[in-house]
C-alpha positions in Angstrom: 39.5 90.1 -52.5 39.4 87.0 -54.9 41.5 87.3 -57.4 38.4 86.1 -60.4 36.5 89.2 -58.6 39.5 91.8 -59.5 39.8 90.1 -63.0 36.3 90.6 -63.8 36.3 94.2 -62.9 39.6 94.6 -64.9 37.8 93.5 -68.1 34.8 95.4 -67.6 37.0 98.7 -67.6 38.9 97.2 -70.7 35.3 96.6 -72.3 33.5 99.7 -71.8 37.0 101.9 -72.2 35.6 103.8 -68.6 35.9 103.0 -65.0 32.3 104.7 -64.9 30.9 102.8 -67.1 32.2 99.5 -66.0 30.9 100.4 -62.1 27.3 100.6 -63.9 27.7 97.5 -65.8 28.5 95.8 -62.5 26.4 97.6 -59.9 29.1 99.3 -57.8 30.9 102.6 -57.1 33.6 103.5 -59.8 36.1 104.1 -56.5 35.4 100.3 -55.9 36.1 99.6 -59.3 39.5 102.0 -59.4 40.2 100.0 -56.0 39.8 96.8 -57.6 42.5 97.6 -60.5 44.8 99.2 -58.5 44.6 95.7 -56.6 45.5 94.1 -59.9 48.1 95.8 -60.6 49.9 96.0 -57.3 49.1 91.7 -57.3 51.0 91.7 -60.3 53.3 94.8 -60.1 52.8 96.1 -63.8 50.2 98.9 -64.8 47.1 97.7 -66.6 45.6 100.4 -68.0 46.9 104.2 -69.8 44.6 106.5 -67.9 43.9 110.1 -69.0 41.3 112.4 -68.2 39.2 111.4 -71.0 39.9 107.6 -71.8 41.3 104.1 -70.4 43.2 102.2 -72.7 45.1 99.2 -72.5 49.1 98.7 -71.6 50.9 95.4 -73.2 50.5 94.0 -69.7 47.0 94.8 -69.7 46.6 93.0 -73.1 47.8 90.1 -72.2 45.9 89.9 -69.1 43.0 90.6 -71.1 43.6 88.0 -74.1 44.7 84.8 -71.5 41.8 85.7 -68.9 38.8 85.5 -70.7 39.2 81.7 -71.7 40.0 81.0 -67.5 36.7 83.0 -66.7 34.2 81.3 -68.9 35.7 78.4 -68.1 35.0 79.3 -64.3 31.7 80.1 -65.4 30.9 77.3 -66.8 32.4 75.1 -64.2 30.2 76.9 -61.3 26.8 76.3 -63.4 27.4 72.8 -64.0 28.0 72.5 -60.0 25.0 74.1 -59.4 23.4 72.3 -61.7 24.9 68.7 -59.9 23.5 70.2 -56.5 19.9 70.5 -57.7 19.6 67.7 -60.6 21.1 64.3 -60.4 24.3 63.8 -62.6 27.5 63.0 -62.0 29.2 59.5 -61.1 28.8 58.0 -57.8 30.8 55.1 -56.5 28.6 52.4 -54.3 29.8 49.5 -52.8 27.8 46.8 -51.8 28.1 42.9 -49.8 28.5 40.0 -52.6 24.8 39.1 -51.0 23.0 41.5 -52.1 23.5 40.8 -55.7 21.2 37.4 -55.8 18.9 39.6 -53.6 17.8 41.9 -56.2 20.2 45.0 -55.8 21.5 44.8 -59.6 17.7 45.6 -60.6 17.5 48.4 -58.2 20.1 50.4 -59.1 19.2 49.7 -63.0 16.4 51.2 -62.5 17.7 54.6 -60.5 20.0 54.7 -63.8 17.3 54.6 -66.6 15.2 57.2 -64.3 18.6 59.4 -64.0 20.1 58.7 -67.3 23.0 61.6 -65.8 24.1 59.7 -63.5 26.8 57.2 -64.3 28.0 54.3 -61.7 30.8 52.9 -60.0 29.6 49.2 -58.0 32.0 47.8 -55.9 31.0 44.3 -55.0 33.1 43.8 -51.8 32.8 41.5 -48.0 35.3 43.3 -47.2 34.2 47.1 -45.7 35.9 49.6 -47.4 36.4 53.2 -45.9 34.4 55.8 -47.2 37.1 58.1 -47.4 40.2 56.2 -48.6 38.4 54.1 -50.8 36.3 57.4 -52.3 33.5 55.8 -52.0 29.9 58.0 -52.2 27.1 55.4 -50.4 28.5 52.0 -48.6 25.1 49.1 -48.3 26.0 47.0 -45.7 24.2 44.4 -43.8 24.4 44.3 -40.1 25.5 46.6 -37.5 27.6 49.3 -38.6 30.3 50.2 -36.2 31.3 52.9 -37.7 30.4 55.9 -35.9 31.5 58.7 -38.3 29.3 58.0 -40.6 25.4 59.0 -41.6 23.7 55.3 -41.4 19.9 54.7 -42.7 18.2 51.3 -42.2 16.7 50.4 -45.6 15.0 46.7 -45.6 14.7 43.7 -43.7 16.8 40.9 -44.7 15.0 37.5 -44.4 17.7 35.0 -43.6 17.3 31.0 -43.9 19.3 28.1 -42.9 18.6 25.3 -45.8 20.1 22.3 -46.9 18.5 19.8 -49.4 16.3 16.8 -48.3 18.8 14.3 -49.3 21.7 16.2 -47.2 19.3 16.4 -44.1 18.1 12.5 -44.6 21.8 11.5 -44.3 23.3 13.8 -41.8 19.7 14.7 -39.8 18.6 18.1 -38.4 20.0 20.1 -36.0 17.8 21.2 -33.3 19.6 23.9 -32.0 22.5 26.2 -34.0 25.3 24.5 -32.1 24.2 20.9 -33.9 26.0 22.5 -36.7 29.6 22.2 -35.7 28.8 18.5 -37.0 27.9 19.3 -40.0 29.2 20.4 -43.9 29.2 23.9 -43.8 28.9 26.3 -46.9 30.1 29.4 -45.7 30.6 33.0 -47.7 33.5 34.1 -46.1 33.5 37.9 -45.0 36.9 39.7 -46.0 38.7 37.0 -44.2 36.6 36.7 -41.0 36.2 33.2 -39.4 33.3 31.3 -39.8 30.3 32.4 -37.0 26.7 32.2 -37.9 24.7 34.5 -36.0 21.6 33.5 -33.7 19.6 34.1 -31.4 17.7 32.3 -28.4 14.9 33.7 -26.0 15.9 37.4 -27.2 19.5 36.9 -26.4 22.1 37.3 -29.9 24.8 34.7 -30.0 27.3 32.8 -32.5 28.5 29.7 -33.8 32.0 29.4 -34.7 32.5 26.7 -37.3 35.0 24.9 -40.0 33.5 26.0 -43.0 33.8 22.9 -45.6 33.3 25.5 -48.3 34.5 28.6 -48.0 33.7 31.1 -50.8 33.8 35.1 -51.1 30.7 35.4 -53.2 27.1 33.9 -52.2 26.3 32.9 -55.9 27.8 29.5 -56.0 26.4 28.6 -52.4 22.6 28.0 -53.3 24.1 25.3 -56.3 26.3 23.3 -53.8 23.3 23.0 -51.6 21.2 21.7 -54.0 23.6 19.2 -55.0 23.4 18.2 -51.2 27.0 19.2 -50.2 26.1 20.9 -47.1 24.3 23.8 -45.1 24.2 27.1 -46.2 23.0 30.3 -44.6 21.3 32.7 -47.1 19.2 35.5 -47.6 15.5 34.0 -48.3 14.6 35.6 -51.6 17.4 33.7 -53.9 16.3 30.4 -52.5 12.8 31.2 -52.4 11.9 29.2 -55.7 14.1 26.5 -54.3 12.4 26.4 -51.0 8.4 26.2 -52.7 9.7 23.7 -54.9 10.7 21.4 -51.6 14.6 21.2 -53.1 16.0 23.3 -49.9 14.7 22.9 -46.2 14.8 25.0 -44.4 15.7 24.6 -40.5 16.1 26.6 -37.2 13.9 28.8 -38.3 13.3 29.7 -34.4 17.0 30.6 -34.1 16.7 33.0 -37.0 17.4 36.7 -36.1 14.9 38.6 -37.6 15.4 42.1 -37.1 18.5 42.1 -39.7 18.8 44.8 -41.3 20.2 46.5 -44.9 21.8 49.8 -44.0 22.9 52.8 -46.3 26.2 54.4 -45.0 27.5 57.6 -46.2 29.8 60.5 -44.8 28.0 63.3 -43.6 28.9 66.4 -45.6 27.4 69.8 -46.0 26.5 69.5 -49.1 25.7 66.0 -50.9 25.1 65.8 -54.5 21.4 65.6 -55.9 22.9 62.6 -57.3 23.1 60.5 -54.0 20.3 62.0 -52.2 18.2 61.1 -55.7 20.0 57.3 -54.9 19.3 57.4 -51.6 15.7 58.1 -52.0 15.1 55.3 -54.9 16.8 52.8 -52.5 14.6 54.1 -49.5 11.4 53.0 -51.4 12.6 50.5 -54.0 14.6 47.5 -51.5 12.0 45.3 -50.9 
C-alpha cells in the first residue's frame, strides 16, 4: 500500500478521534482503516495512536507524524492538480529546437503566436544545424528539414519547403549559368554549413535524388548572412524561397536550375513517443500543423 494512502487514513482517525468515523469520511470499512494504521506503525515501528474502548488519541509519535505530514500532503495535492491541470490545458515550458533556416522562413512568427494564444506556456528555442537528441539534449519537439533517420522517434511532415538556387545578375553575367548542378563545382559557393557536414547540395534528375559535393567559398552556420553576400554578387547560394522572394520579384537574385530543384522537401516535427504528452506540445503541435505555410 502507498505510503501517502496509509498517511491519509492515519489523519483521518487523528481528525475525527474514531476509526468509525474516519472509515465514513473516506468510504471504506473501519477494519481497512485499523489495517491501514497498523501498517503505519509497523512501517515505522512506534504506536500512533492510545486506543481504548471509547476514544483514539494521539501518542508523541503520532503527533509528530501528524504535525510534519500535513504540509507533505497538501503539497502532494497540490502537485497532482497542477499535473492534471498540464495534461488537459497547455502550460508548462517546452524546449524546441529548430534548423538556423527556418528562422528567415517565418518560424519566429509562428511560435509568437502559439505563445500569445497560450500565454502558460513559456519557451525554450534552440536554433541548432546540428541534430540534437531528443533525450540527452531534453528536448520536447525537434523541426527538422529533410529525412529524419531517426527511427525512434514520432515524425509528422508539416510544410513544403520551396528551395531556390540564386545568385545576382551581375554574379551570373561574369561567371555564366550552370546548366546542370555539377556546373557548380566552378563556381563561388555560399554554403550554410550543417553541424560540420561537407558541402553537398541536393538534386535531382528524371526522378532520380543525387548530390553535389563542393568547396564552399563561404561557409557559415546560420543562413541569415547568405542572401546579403549574394546580393553583393559574391557567389551562389541555396535557400529556402520565401526569404529571397522580394529579392527575386525585384530581379536582384536569379534564380537557376530550377528543373534540378527537389520539390517534395519537406519540414518535419519530431518528438519521442510517450504515453502521455503534455497539452502543451500537442497544443504546439497542432498550431504548427495549420500555421507553417
Amino acid at each position: 500500500m502507498d505510503s501517502l494512502d496509509l498517511i491519509q487514513a492515519f489523519r483521518e482517525v487523528a481528525r475525527r478521534g474514531s476509526f468509525s468515523a474516519a472509515a465514513r469520511a473516506l468510504d471504506m470499512s473501519p477494519a481497512n482503516v485499523s489495517k491501514y494504521v497498523a501498517q503505519l506503525e509497523q512501517r515505522f515501528g512506534v504506536r500512533l495512536f492510545h486506543r481504548t474502548t471509547r476514544k483514539v488519541s494521539l501518542t508523541d509519535a503520532g503527533q509528530l507524524l501528524y504535525d510534519r505530514s500535513g504540509p507533505v500532503l497538501e503539497l502532494v495535492q497540490m502537485t497532482t492538480s497542477e499535473l492534471m491541470e498540464r495534461a488537459t490545458r497547455p502550460s508548462g515550458r517546452l524546449t524546441v529546437t529548430a534548423p538556423h533556416a527556418l528562422v528567415p522562413a517565418g518560424l519566429p512568427a509562428v511560435l509568437g503566436r502559439y505563445l500569445e494564444r497560450y500565454p502558460e506556456v513559456s519557451l525554450n528555442l534552440v536554433l541548432s544545424n546540428r541534430m540534437l537528441d531528443l533525450v540527452e539534449d531534453g528536448v520536447d519537439l525537434a523541426l527538422r528539414v529533410g529525412p529524419i533517420p531517426d527511427q525512434n522517434v514520432i515524425v509528422r511532415r508539416l510544410a513544403r519547403l520551396d528551395r531556390v538556387v540564386v545568385a545576382s545578375p551581375a554574379y551570373w553575367h561574369a561567371h555564366g549559368q550552370p546548366q546542370h548542378p555539377r556546373d557548380l563545382a566552378g563556381h563561388r559557393i555560399l554554403n550554410v554549413n550543417r553541424g560540420g557536414e561537407p558541402a553537398r547540395w541536393p538534386f535531382v534528375e528524371r526522378g532520380r535524388p543525387f548530390e553535389v559535393p563542393l568547396q564552399p567559398h563561404v561557409d557559415v552556420n546560420d543562413v541569415a548572412p547568405l542572401t546579403t553576400l549574394a546580393l553583393m554578387d559574391l557567389g551562389v547560394i541555396y535557400v529556402a524561397r520565401s526569404p529571397v522572394q522580394e529579392a527575386l520579384e525585384r530581379g536582384q537574385l536569379v534564380p537557376v536550375l530550377d528543373a534540378f530543384v527537389p520539390q517534395d522537401f519537406w519540414v518535419y516535427a519530431a518528438y519521442m513517443q510517450r504515453r502521455h504528452n503534455s497539452a502543451a506540445l500537442m497544443a504546439l503541435l497542432a498550431h504548427l500543423e495549420s500555421e507553417m505555410p
